[in-house]
C-alpha atoms as one frame of an Amber mdcrd trajectory, in Angstrom:
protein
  90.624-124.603 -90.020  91.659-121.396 -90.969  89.904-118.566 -92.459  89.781
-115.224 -93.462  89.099-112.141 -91.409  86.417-111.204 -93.157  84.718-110.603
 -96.204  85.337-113.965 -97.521  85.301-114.962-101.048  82.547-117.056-100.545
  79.231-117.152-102.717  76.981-116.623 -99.302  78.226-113.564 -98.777  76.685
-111.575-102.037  73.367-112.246-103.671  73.856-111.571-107.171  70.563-109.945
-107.712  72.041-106.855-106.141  74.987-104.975-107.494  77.940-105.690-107.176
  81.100-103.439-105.984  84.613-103.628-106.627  86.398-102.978-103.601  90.270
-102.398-103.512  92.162-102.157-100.492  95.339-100.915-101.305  99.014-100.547
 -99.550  97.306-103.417 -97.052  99.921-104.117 -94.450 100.574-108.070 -94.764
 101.944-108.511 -90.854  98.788-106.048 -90.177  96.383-108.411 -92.044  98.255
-111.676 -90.852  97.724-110.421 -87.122  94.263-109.593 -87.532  93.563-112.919
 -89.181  94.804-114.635 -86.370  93.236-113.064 -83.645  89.595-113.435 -85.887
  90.759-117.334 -86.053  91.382-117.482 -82.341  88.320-115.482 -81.293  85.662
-117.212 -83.693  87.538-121.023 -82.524  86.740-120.023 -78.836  83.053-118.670
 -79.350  82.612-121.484 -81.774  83.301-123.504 -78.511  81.539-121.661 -75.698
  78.513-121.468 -78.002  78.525-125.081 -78.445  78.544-125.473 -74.688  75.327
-125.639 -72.456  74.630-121.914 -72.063  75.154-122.545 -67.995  78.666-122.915
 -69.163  79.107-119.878 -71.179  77.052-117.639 -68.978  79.952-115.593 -69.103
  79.665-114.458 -72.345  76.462-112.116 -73.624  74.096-114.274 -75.412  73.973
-112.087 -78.091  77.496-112.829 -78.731  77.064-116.073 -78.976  74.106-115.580
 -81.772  75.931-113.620 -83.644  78.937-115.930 -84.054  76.649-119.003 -84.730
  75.143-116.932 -87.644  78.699-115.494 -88.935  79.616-119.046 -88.262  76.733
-120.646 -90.795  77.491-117.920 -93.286  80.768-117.357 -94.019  82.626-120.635
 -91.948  85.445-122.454 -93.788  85.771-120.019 -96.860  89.371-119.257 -97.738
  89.533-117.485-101.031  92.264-115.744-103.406  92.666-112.694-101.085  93.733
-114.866 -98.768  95.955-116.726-100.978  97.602-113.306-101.911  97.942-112.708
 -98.229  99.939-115.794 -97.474 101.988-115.864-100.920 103.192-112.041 -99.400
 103.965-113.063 -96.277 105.880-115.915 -98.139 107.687-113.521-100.403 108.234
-110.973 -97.445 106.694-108.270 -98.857 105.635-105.575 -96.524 102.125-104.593
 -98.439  99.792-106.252-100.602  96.820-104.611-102.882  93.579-107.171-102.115
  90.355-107.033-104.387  86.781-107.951-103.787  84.217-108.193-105.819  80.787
-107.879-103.051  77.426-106.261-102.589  76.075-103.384-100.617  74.675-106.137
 -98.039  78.388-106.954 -96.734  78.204-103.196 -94.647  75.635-105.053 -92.673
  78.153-108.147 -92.224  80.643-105.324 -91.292  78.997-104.016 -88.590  78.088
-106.911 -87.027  81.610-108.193 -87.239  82.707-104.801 -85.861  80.093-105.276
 -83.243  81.522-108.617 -82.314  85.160-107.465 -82.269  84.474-105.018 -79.908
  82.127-107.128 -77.476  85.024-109.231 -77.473  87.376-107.249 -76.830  85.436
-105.458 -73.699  85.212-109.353 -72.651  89.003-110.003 -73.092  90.032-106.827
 -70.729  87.275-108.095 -68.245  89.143-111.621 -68.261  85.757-113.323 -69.185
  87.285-114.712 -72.660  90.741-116.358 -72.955  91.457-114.591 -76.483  93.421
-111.221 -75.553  91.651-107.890 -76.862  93.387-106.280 -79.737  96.210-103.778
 -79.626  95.236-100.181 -80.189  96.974-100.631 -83.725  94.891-104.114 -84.939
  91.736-101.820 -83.548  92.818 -98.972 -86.150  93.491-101.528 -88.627  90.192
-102.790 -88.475  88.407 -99.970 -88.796  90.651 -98.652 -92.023  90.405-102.226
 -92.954  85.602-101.973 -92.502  85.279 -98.508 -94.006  87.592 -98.856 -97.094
  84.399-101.024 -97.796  81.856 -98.700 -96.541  83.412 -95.629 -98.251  84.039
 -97.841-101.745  79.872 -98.972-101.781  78.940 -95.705-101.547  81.512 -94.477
-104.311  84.444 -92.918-102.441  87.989 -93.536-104.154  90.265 -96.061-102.152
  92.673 -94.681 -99.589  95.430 -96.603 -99.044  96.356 -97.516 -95.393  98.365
 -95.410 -94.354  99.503 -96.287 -90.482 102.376 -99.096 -89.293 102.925-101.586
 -91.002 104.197-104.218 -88.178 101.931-105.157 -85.008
């Protein structure tokens, strides 16, 4: 099961009574976005798991964590959508950069920070040993966040800026 970082194209993740925003990330680094993809697999499959266990078992992992992935888990799961189509037909043409689209509503800053949230909990836990998924490299971090506020700045009506960092992890 493999799925995208995040947002997903999924019909959870808007409610179509708000407005909706067109969000372009452009110049996105495919190896960047591949990486990043990856590492969100990896680190969702083993909370997924230690959130499944008895919580004597995953005492080693905040609670909160745990909550939070359950919830990401029940709302945006085993989407895989045409951004992440484009993704992998780039990486199959070996392009280095790929324009994505996404069509969402203001509610998916919320999803944003929580995901952020998470990222970074896990990461702490990864250079504490207490997860087996490795923290990100300083470059995935700064990928993320260009990768979170191209949608924060878009909602609340800033142009797009293209990333503009390494393209390679």
């Amino acid at each position: 099961m493999r799925s995208e970082p995040w947002p997903r194209d999924h019909p959870d993740q808007s409610n179509r009574t708000e407005p909706q925003y067109q969000v372009r990330l452009l110049g996105t680094p495919v190896r960047l976005i591949a990486a990043i993809r990856q590492y969100h697999d990896d680190l969702m499959e083993e909370l997924s798991l230690l959130a499944a266990q008895d919580p004597d078992q995953s005492a080693s992992v905040p609670q909160r964590l745990l909550e939070r992935t359950k919830v990401l888990g029940r709302r945006y799961g085993d989407a895989r959508g045409p951004s992440d189509a484009a993704i992998d037909a780039a990486l199959e043409r070996g392009a280095s950069r790929v324009d994505l689209s996404y069509e969402v509503s203001g509610s998916i800053v919320d999803v944003a920070d929580c995901l952020e949230e998470l990222m970074s909990d896990a990461d702490e836990l990864g250079r504490r040993k207490r997860l087996l998924t490795l923290p990100r490299t300083d470059l995935l971090v700064q990928f993320s966040h260009w990768f979170f506020d191209e949608f924060r700045r878009q909602i609340a009506g800033l142009p797009p800026q293209p990333w503009d960092g390494p393209l390679t992890p």
